[in-house]
C-alpha positions, -999 to +999 in steps of 0.1 A: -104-135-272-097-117-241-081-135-212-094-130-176-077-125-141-098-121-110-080-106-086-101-110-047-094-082-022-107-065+006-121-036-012-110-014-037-101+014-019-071+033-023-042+012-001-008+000-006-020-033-022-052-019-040-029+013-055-001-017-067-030-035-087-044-005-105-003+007-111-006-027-127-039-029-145-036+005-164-003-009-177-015-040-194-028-044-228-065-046-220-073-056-255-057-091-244-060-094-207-084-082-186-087-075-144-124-084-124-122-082-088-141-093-055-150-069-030-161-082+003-176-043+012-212-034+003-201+000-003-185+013-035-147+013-038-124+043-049-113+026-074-144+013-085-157+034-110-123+034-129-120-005-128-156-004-146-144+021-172-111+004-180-137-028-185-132-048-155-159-064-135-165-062-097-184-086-079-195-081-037-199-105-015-198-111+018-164-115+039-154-153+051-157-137+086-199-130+080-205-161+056-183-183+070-158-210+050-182-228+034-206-202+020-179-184+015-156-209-010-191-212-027-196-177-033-160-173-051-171-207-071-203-187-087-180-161-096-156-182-113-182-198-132-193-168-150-158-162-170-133-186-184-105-173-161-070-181-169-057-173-128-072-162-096-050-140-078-057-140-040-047-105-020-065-109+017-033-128+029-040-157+058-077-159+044-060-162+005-061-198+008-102-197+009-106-183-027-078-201-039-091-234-025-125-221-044-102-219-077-087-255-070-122-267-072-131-252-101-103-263-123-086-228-122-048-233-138-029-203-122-039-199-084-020-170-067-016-164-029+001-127-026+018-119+010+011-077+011+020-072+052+045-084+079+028-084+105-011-085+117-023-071+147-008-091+183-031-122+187-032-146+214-014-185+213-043-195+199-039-177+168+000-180+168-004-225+175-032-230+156-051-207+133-021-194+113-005-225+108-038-242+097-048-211+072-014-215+060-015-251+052-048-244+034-027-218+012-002-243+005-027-272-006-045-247-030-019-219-042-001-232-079+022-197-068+032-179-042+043-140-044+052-109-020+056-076-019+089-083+001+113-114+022+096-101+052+061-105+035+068-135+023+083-151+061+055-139+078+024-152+055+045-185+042+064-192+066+109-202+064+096-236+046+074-222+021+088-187+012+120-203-005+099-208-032+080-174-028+083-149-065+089-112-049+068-091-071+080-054-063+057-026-059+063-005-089+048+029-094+043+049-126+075+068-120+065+095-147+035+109-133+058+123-108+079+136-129+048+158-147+039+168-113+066+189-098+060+222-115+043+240-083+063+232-057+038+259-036+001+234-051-009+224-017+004+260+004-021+277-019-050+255-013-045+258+024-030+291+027-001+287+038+029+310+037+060+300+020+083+295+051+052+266+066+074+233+062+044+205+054+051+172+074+027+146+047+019+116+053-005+093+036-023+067+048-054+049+066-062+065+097-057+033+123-036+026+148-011+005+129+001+036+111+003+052+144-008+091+131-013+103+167+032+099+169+028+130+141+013+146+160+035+149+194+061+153+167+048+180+153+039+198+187+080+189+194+087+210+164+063+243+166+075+244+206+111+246+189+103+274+170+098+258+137+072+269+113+056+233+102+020+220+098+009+183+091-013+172+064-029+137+067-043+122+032-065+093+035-096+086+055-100+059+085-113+050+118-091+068+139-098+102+125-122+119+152-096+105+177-068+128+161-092+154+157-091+153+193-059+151+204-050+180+179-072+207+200-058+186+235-025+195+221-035+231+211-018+224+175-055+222+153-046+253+134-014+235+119-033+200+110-051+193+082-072+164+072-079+161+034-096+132+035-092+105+002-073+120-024-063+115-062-035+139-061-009+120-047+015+129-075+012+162-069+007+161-035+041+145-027+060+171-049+040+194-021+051+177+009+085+187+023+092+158+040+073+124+042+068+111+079+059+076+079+059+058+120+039+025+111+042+004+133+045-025+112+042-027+074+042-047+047+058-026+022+053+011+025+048+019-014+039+052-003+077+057+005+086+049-034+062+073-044+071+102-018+112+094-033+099+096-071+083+133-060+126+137-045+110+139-010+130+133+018+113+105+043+117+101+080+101+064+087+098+039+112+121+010+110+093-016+109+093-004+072+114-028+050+144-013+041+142-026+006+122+007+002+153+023+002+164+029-032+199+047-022+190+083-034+198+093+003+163+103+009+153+079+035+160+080+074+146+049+095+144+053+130+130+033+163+096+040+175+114+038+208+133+064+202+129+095+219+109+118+204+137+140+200+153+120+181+126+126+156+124+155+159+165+161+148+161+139+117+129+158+105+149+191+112+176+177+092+155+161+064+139+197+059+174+204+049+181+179+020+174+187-018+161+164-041+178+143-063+181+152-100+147+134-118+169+117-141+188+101-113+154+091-095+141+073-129+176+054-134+177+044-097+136+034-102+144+016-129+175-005-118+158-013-087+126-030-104+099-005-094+093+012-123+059-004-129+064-003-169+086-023-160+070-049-136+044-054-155+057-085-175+067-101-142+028-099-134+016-117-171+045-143-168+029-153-129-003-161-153+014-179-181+013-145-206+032-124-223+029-085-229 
């Protein structure tokens, strides 16, 4: 019989968190264990489609936000109730402890709150005094595990009391489809015809002002006023894109931006990119770095990302956001400048450090009570 895991998320589109769980579910046996999720958007996921063909389930409801706790808890409980499911694993981090209360009350044996940021957006004392600290307590009374991406994850969601006994599940990647990517070097030049001597700033990411796209874009002004032939491509979609749009034809640079929207590519796309700028201005993880250091990309990022995303194959620079721009614009000069690693070096280093996800993967049955 196959065993269950319902995994409860914002949506299934393609983030940090939502790429990690599909690095994870394509890993598994599916023959034994199978992933459903809940989706709190009407709208179809990304990942969607892919879930349904791998033989997951996705159920949509609405967010605790629009139902409110009550409806809300009951909502996961009809869910719950359809399958005989071995764990709940929670993803929407100080609103985890909602579903896993749901999964408390329905008998559920593994309940897992998962920590994916460091930091939410500034709130007011109210927030900070009261809100967190009772959200968290309702994590604590329901969660049978806690787990991160990273220490800093972990402190901000848990707290110093409760993330001593946090599991830090690292964010593997499938380090091998970058590896059977690299052949064309010149992929993404030839689909926006470029010339050979363009350098390609990438970054990837939801277009909003926590990943703070519009500081690519004075950097990348900095550099073309230098003399530097460079153009920046943004993958991923967001709120914040008609605002860029903008400020790319205020700063007269429109010709050297490019918006490709959601891709599947990123493989291939970070094999493109010849160096990975990344000015967050806070982050959970930044899984996106591993990925652009698997490709051998050299990464200039913000030092809000933890540096655990480091993996020592001198490819990563972290800098201030409140450095000068200049500043910046040196290390992304200098960054141009590095070669990549040899891939067998990358896949040793991947591999010691925990992130190769063939590797991970048993660390995600054992949080249920399985084996591979």
């Amino acid at each position: 019989m196959i065993k269950r895991v319902l995994h409860v998320v914002s949506a299934m589109n393609r983030g940090g968190a939502e790429t990690l769980l599909m690095n994870v579910y394509r890993h598994i046996d599916r023959g034994s264990v199978q992933f459903d999720f809940v989706s709190h958007r009407s709208e179809v996921g990304h990942y969607d489609e892919e879930i349904e063909s791998l033989g997951g389930k996705i159920y949509r409801i609405p967010s605790l936000g629009k139902s409110g706790p009550v409806n809300y808890v009951k909502n996961i409980m009809r869910i719950i109730s359809k399958q005989d499911y071995i764990a709940v694993h929670a993803h929407t981090d100080f609103q985890s402890g909602f579903p896993a209360l749901a999964a408390k009350r329905m008998g559920i044996r593994k309940i897992v709150c998962h920590a994916h940021t460091n930091r939410w957006e500034k709130r007011g004392p109210l927030y900070n005094n009261i809100v967190f600290p009772l959200l968290r307590s309702v994590i604590k009374y329901s969660a049978t595990d806690l787990c991160a991406c990273s220490l800093e994850a972990a402190h901000f969601l848990f707290g110093e009391k409760l993330s001593r006994s946090v599991k830090i599940l690292k964010n593997g990647i499938d380090v091998d489809e970058y590896w059977t990517s690299n052949d064309d070097h010149d992929y993404l030049r030839k689909e926006l015809a470029l010339s050979k001597d363009v350098k390609i700033l990438g970054h990837v990411g939801h277009l909003s002002p926590v990943k703070d796209q519009s500081f690519i874009l004075k950097l990348l002004k900095r550099l073309l006023d230098e003399g530097i032939h460079a153009a920046a491509v943004f993958v991923g979609e967001g709120p914040d894109r008609q605002e860029l749009e903008e400020k790319c034809r205020h700063l007269d640079i429109d010709g050297r931006v490019f918006f490709l929207g959601v891709r599947a590519d990123i493989p291939q796309l970070m094999n493109a990119f010849d160096v990975f700028v990344f000015p967050s201005i806070y982050e959970g993880f930044g899984i996106v770095t591993l990925e652009a250091q698997c490709a051998g990309t050299a990464c200039v990022v913000a030092e809000t990302v933890p540096s655990s995303t480091d993996l020592g194959l001198g490819l990563m620079s972290f800098l201030s956001l409140d450095d000068d721009i200049q500043i910046w614009t040196d290390e992304v000069k200098r960054a141009l400048g590095r070669g990549a690693p040899d891939k067998f070096i990358i896949k040793r280093r991947f591999s010691q450090s925990g992130y190769y996800i063939r590797e991970s993967v048993p660390k995600w049955l054992a949080l249920y009570g399985l084996t591979n």
